[in-house]
C-alpha positions as CSV (number, residue, x, y, z in Angstrom):
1,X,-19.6,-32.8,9.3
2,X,-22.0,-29.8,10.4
3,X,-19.5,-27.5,10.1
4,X,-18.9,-28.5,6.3
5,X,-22.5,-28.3,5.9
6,X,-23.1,-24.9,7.3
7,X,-20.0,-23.7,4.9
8,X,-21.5,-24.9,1.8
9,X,-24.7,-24.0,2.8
10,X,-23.6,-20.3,3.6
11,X,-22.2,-20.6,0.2
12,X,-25.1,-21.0,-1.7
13,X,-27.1,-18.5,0.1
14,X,-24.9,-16.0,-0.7
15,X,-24.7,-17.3,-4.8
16,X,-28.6,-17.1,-4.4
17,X,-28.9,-14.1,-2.0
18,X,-26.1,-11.7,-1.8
19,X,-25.0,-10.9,-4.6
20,X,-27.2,-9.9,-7.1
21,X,-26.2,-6.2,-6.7
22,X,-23.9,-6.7,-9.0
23,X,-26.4,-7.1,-11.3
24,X,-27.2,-3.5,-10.9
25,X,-25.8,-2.1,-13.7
26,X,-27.4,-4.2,-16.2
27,X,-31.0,-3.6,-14.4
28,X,-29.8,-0.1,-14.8
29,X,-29.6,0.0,-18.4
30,X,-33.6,-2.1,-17.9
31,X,-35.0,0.5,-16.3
32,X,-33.5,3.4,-18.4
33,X,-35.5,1.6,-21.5
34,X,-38.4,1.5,-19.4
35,X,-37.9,5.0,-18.1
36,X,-36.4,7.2,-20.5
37,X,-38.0,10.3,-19.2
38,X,-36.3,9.8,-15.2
39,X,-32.5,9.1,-16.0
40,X,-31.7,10.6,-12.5
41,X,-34.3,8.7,-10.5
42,X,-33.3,5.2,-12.3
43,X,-29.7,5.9,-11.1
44,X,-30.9,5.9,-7.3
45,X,-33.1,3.1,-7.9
46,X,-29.5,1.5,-8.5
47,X,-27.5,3.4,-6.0
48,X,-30.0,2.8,-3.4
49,X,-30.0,-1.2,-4.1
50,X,-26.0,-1.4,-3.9
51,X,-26.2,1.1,-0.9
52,X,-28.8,-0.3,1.4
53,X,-27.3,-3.6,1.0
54,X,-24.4,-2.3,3.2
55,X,-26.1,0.5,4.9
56,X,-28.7,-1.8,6.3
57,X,-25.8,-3.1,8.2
58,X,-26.5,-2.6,12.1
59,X,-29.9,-3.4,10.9
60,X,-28.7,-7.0,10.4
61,X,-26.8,-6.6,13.2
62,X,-29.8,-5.8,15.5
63,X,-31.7,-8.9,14.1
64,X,-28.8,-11.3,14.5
65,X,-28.3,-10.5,18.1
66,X,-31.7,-10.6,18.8
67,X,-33.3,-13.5,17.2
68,X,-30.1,-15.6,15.7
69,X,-28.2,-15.7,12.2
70,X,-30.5,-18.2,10.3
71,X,-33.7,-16.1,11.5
72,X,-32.0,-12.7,10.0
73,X,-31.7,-15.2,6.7
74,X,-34.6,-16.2,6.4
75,X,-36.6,-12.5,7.1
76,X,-33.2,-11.5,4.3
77,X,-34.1,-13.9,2.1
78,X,-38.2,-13.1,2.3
79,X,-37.3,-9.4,2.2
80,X,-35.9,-9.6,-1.5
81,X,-38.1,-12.0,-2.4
82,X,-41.1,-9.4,-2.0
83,X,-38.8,-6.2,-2.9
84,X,-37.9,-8.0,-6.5
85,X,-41.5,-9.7,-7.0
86,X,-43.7,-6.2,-6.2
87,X,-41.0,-4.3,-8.6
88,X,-42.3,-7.2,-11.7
89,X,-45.6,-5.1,-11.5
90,X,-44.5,-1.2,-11.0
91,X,-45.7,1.1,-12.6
92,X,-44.0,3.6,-11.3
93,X,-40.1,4.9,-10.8
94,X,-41.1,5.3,-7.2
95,X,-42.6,2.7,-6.7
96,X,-39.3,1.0,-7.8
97,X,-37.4,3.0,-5.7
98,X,-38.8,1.5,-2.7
99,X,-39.4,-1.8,-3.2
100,X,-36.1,-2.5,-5.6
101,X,-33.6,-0.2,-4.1
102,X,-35.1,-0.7,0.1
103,X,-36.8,-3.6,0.8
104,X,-34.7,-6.0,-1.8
105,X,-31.3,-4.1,-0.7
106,X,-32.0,-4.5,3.1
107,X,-32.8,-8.1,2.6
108,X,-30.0,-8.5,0.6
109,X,-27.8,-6.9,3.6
110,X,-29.0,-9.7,6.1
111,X,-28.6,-12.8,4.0
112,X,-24.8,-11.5,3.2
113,X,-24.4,-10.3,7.3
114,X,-26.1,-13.5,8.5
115,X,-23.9,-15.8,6.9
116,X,-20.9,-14.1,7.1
117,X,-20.9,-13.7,10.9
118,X,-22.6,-17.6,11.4
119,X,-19.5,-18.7,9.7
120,X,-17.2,-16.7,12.3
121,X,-19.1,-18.7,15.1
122,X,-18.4,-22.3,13.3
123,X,-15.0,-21.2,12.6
124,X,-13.7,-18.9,15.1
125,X,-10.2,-20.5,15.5
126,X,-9.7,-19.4,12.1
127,X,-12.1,-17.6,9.9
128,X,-10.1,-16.6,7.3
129,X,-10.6,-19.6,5.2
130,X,-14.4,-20.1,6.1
131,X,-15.1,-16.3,5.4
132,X,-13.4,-16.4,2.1
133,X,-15.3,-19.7,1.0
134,X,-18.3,-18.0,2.1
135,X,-18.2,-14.6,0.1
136,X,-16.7,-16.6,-3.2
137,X,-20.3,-17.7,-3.4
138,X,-21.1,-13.9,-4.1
139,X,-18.0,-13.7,-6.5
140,X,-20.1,-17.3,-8.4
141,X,-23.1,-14.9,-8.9
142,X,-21.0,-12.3,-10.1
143,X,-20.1,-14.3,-12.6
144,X,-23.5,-15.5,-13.5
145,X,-25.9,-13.2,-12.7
146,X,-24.9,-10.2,-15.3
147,X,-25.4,-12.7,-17.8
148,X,-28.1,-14.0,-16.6
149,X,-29.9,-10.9,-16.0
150,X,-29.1,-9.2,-19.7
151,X,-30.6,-12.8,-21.1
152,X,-33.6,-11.7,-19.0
153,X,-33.6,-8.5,-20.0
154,X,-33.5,-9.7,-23.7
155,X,-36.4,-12.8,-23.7
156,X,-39.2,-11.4,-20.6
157,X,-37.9,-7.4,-20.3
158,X,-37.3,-5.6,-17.2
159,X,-40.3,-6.9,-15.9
160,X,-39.8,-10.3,-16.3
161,X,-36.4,-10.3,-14.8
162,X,-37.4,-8.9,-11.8
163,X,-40.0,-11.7,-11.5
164,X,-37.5,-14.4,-11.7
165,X,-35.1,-12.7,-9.6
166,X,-37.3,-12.8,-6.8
167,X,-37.5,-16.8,-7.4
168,X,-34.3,-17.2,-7.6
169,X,-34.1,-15.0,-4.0
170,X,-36.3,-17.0,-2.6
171,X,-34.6,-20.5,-3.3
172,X,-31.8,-19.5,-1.0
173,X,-34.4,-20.7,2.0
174,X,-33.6,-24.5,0.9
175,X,-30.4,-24.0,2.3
176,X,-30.7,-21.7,5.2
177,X,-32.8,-24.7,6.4
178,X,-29.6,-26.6,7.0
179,X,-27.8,-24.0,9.0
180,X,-28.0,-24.7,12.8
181,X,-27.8,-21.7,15.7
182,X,-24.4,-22.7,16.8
183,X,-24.2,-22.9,20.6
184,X,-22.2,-20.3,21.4
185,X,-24.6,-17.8,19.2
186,X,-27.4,-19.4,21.9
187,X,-25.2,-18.7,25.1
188,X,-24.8,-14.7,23.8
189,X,-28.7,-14.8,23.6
190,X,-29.6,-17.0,26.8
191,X,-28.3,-13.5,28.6
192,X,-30.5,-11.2,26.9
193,X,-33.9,-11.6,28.4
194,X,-35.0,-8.4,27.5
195,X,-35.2,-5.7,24.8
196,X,-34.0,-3.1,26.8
197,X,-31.4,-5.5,28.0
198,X,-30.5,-6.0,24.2
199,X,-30.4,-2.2,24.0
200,X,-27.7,-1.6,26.3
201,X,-25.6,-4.0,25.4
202,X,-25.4,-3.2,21.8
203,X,-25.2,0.8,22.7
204,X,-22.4,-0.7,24.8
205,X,-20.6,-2.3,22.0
206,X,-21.0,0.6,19.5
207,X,-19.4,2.8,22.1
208,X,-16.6,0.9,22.7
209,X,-16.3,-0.1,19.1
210,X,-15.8,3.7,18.3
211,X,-13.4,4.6,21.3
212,X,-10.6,2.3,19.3
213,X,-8.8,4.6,17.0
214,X,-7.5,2.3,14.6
215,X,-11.3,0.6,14.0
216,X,-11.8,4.2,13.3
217,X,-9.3,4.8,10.8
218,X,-10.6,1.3,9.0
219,X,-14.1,2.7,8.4
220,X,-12.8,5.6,6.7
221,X,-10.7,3.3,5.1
222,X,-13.9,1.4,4.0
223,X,-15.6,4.4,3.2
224,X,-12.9,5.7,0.5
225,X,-12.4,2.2,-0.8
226,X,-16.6,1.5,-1.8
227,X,-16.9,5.0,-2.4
228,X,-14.6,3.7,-5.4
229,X,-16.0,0.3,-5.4
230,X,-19.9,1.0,-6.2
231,X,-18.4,3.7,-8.6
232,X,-16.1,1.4,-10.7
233,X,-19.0,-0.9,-11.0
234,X,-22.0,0.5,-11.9
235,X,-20.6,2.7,-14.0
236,X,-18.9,0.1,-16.1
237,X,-20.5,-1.0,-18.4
238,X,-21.6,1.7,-19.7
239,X,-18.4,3.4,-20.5
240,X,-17.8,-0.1,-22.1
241,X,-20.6,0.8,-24.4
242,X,-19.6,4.0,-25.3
243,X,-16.0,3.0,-26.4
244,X,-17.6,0.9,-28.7
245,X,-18.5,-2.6,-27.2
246,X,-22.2,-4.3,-27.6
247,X,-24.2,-4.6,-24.7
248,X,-23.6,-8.6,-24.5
249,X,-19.6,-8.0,-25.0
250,X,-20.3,-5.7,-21.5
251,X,-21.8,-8.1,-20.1
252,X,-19.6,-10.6,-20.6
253,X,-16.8,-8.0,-19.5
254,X,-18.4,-8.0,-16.0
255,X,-19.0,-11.6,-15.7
256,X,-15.5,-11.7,-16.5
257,X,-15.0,-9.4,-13.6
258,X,-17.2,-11.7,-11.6
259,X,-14.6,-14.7,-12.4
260,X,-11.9,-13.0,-10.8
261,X,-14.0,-11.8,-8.3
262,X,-14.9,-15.2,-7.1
263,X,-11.6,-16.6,-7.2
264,X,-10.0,-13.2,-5.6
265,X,-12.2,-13.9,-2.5
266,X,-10.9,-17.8,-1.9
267,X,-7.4,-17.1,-2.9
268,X,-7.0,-14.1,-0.3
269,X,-8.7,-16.1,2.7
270,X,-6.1,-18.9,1.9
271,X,-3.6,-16.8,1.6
272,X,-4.7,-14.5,4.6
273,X,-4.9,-18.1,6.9
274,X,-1.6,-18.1,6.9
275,X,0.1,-16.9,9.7
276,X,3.1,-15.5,8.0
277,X,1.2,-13.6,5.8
278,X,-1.1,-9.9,7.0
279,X,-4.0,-9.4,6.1
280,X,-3.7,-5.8,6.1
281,X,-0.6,-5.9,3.6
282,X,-2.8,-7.9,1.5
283,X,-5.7,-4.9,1.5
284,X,-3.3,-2.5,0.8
285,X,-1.1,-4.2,-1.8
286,X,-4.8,-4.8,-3.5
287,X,-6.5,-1.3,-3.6
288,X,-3.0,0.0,-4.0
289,X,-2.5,-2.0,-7.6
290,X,-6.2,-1.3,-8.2
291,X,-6.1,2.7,-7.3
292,X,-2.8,2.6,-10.2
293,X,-5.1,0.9,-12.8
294,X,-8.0,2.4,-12.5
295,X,-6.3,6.0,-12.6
296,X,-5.5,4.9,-16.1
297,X,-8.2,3.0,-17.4
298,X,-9.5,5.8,-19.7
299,X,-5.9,5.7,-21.0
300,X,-5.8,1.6,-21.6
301,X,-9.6,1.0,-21.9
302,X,-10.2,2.2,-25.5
303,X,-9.4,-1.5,-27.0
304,X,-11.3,-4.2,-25.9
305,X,-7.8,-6.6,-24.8
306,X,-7.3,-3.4,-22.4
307,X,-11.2,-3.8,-21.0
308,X,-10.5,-7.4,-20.5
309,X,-7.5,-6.6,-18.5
310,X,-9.5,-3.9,-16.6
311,X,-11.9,-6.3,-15.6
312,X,-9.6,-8.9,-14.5
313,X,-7.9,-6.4,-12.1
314,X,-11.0,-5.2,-11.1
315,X,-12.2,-8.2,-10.0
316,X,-8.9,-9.6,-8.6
317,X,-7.7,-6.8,-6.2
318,X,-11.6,-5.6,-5.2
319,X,-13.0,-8.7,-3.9
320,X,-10.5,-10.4,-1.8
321,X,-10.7,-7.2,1.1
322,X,-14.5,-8.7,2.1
323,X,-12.3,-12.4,2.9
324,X,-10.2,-10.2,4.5
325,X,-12.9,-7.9,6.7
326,X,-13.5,-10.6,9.2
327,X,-9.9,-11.4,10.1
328,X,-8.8,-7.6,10.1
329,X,-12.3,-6.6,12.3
330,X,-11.5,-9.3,15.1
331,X,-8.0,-8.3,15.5
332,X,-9.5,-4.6,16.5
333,X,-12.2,-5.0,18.5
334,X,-12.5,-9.1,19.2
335,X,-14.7,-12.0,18.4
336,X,-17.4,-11.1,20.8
337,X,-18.0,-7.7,19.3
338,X,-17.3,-8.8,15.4
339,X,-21.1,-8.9,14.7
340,X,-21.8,-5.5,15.9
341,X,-18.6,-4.0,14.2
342,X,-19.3,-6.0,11.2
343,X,-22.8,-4.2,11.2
344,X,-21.0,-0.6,11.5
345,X,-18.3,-1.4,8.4
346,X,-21.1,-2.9,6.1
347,X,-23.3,1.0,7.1
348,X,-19.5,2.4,6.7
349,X,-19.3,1.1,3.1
350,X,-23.0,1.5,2.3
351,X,-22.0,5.2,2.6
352,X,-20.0,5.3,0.0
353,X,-22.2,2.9,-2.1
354,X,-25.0,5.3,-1.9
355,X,-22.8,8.6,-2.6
356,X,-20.4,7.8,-5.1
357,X,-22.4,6.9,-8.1
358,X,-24.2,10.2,-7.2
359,X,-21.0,11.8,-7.3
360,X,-20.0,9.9,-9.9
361,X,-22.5,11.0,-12.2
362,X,-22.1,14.9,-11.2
363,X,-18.5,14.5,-12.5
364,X,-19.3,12.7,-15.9
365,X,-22.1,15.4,-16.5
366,X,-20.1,18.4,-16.2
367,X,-16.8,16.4,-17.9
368,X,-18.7,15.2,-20.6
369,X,-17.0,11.9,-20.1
370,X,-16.2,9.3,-18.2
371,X,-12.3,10.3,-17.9
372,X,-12.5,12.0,-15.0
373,X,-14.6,9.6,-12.9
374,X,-12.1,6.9,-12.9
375,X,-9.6,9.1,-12.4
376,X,-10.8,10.3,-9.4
377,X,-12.4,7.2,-8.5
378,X,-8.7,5.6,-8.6
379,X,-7.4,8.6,-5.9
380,X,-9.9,7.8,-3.4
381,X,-8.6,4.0,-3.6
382,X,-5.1,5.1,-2.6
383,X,-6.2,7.0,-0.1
384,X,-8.0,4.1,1.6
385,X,-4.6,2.6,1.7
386,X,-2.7,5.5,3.1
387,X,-6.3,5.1,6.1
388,X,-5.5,1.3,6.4
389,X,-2.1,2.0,6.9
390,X,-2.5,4.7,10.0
391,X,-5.2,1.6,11.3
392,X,-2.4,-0.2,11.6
393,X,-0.2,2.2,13.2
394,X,-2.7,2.6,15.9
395,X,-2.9,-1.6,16.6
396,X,0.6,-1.6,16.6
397,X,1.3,1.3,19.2
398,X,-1.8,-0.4,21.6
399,X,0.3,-3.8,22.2
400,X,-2.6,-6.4,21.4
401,X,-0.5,-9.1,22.4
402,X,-0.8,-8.1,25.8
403,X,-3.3,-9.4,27.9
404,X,-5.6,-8.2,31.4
405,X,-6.1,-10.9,33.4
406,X,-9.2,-10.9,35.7
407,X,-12.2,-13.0,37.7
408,X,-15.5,-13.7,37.3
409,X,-17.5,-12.3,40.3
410,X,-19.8,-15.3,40.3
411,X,-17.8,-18.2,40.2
412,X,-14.1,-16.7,40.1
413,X,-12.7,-18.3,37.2
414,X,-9.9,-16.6,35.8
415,X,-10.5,-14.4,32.6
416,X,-8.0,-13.3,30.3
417,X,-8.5,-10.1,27.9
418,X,-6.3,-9.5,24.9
419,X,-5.5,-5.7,24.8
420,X,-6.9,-4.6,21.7
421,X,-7.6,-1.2,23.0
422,X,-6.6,0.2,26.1
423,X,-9.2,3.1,25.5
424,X,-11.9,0.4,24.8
425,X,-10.6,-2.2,27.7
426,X,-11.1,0.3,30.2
427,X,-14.5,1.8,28.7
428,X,-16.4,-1.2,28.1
429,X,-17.7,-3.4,30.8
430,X,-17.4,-7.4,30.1
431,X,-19.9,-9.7,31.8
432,X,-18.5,-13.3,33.0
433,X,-20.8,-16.3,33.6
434,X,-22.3,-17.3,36.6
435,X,-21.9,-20.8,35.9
436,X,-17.8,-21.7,35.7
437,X,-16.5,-20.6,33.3
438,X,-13.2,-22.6,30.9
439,X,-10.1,-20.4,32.1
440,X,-8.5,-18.6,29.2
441,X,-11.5,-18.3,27.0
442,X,-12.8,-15.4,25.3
443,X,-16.6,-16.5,25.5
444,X,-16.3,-16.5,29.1
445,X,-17.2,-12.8,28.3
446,X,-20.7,-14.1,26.6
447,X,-22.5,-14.4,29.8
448,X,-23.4,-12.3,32.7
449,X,-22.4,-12.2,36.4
450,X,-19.1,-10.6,36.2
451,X,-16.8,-7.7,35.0
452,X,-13.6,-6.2,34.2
C-alpha cells in the first residue's frame, strides 16, 4: 500500500512541480508583450528556465544524497514557489532572469530528480513501470498547463500568471508529505557521517561514472537529442503563428503535444518492462521517427491537419526516452550509482536546453525563417541515435552479464558485482557492511567496512 501511495504521490508532484517548463513558450510570448524592447534577454529568461531545470542536475543530486529525496522536494518545491512569486512583482528583465529562469528552474530540477530517483528505491526490481507512471504526471501538465497559462495570460497578464503559478508550485508540498525516506535511501545515508565523507564518495561516483565508455556515449546522446528537444519546443508555437494559426489554436497545438506526451511516457515504461523488449531500440526507433519528421516539418506544417500531426509525433516519440532514462542508466553504471548518474544526464541535457534555443535563434535570424531550424534541429536527433547506438556497442563488448564475486572484510559475506564496466569495476572502490550482509545483493555495496 505505501508503495502505491508513494507512486501516486510522485505523480502529482511532478503534475504540480515538474513540468511547467513546458509552459515556457507561452510565458515567452508574456514577456515579449511586456518587454518589447529586450527580445534577446526574454529568450534567455526562457532558455535559462528549461535549461537549469536539467542543468541543476548534480545539484539535486548533492541534496538527495545528503539529506534524502522528500527533503530535496520539498526545498524544490519552496524554490519555485519563491522564483515564480518574486517574478509577479519584477520590474525588471533581470530581475526575471534570475528569479524565473534560476531559482524556479533549479527547483523545478529537484522536484523532477527527487521523485524520479525515490521511485527507483520503491521499485528497484523493476522501475520501468514506476518511472514511466511517474514522469506521465509531467506529460498531464503538459497537457494542461499551456492552456492554462495562455488563459492566464489572457484574464490577470504576465503578472498574474506568474502569481498563480507559484501557488500552484507550492501545492505540490500536500503530497510530498506522503512520501516516506525508504530504508534503503536511510542505510546509503547512515554511512555518511560527514561532509567530507559525502565529498569523496560522490567524487568517487562521478569518476567512475565517467571511466564507462558507453555512459559516455549516452550523454552525448542526451546532449544531441535536448539540444533538439528544447529547440522543437519553444520554438513552436511561434512558427505555428506565423503560418497562420491564432495564439489559442497554438496553444491548443501544444497541449495536444502534451496529450501524447503523457501517454508516450506510460506506454514506453510498459512497454520497456517487458523483458523481450530493449529499451535502447525503443530510444532509437523514437528519435529516429522523430529526427525524419521534424526534418520535414516546414514541408508538411503549412496546414493546420499537418501541425496536428506534428504535434502528435512530437509528443509521442520525445517523451517516452525520460521512462526510459532510468532503465537504460542502471544497466550502465548500477542501481547504487543511478542518482549520481541521473544527476550528470539531467546537467547533460540541460546543456543542450540552454544552447539550442540560442542557436536556434542565430539560425532563424540569419535564414529569415524557421526552415532551417527544424531542419537542422531534425539532424542532431539522428545523430543521437547513431550515439545511442555506439552506447550500446560498448555494453555489449563489456559482458554485463558477468559477474565479480567477492567478501566483505567485516563480516565476510559473499558479494556479487555485475560487470557493467571493467574500466569502472576495477577503478571504483565498493564498501560492504560491517553488519552481515544478504549474499547476492547489490545494496550490500551501501554500507561501509569492505571492498572490491
Amino acid at each position: 500500500m505505501l508503495k502505491t501511495v508513494v507512486l501516486l504521490a510522485a505523480f502529482m508532484v511532478n503534475f504540480l512541480g515538474g513540468s511547467l517548463g513546458y509552459s515556457a513558450g507561452i510565458i515567452h510570448l508574456g514577456l515579449l508583450k511586456k518587454f518589447p524592447e529586450f527580445s534577446s534577454e526574454v529568450a534567455w529568461a526562457g532558455s535559462l528556465f528549461t535549461s537549469v531545470f536539467c542543468l541543476a542536475g548534480p545539484i539535486s543530486s548533492a541534496v538527495i544524497n545528503t539529506l534524502s529525496c522528500r527533503s530535496a522536494l520539498f526545498i524544490g518545491s519552496l524554490l519555485s514557489f519563491a522564483g515564480f512569486l518574486i517574478s509577479s512583482f519584477a520590474p525588471r528583465i533581470e530581475i526575471i532572469l534570475l528569479c524565473y529562469g534560476i531559482v524556479a528552474g533549479i527547483g523545478q530540477s529537484m522536484v523532477y530528480s527527487a521523485s524520479v530517483v525515490v521511485v527507483g528505491y520503491y521499485f528497484h526490481e523493476n522501475p520501468s513501470v514506476a518511472t514511466g507512471v511517474v514522469v506521465s504526471g509531467t506529460g498531464v501538465g503538459v497537457t494542461v498547463f499551456p492552456i492554462f497559462t495562455e488563459f492566464l495570460l489572457t484574464t490577470y497578464g504576465i503578472d498574474g500568471a506568474f502569481l498563480l503559478l507559484s501557488a500552484v508550485s507550492l501545492q505540490s508540498c500536500v503530497f510530498i508529505m506522503c512520501i516516506r525516506t525508504h530504508h534503503l535511501e536511510r542505510r546509503g545515508g547512515e554511512r555518511s557521517h560527514t561532509l567530507s565523507w559525502r565529498i569523496k564518495m560522490i567524487a568517487e561516483d562521478v569518476y567512475g561514472i565517467f571511466l564507462n565508455r558507453a555512459f559516455c556515449f549516452l550523454c552525448i546522446s542526451i546532449l544531441c537529442w535536448s539540444t533538439s528537444l528544447n529547440t522543437s519546443v519553444l520554438f513552436l508555437p511561434q512558427y505555428y503563428i506565423s503560418t497562420g494559426s491564432s495564439q489559442w489554436q497554438a496553444a491548443f497545438l501544444m497541449s495536444l503535444y502534451g496529450i501524447m506526451n503523457c501517454l508516450s511516457r506510460t506506454i514506453t515504461g510498459l512497454a520497456a518492462s517487458d523483458p523481450n523488449v530493449d529499451g535502447k531500440i525503443l530510444y532509437m526507433g523514437s528519435y529516429f521517427i522523430l529526427g525524419l519528421c521534424t526534418s520535414f516539418l516546414p514541408l508538411t506544417g503549412a496546414s493546420f491537419a499537418g501541425k496536428i500531426f506534428y504535434s502528435i509525433i512530437l509528443g509521442l516519440y520525445s517523451s517516452g526516452v525520460w521512462s526510459l532514462l532510468t532503465t537504460i542508466s542502471v544497466e550502465i553504471v548500477g542501481l547504487k550509482h543511478m542518482s549520481t548518474a541521473f544527476g550528470i544526464e539531467m546537467l547533460t541535457s540541460g546543456v543542450g536546453f540552454l544552447f539550442g534555443p540560442i542557436i536556434g535563434d542565430s539560425v532563424k535570424t540569419q535564414s529569415r525563417g524557421y526552415t532551417h531550424v527544424f531542419v537542422i534541429s531534425g539532424v542532431v536527433r539522428l545523430v543521437a541515435v547513431r550515439y545511442l547506438h555506439l552506447s550500446s556497442s560498448n555494453l555489449s563488448l563489456i559482458e554485463p552479464h558477468h559477474v565479480y564475486t567477492t567478501r566483505s572484510r567485516a563480516c565476510g559475506t559473499p558479494i556479487h558485482v555485475p560487470t557493467l564496466a571493467r574500466a569502472w569495476i576495477h577503478a571504483t572502490t565498493f564498501h560492504a557492511s560491517q553488519t552481515c550482509c544478504r549474499p547476492s545483493s547489490i545494496w550490500c555495496l551501501l554500507c561501509d567496512g569492505g571492498s572490491v
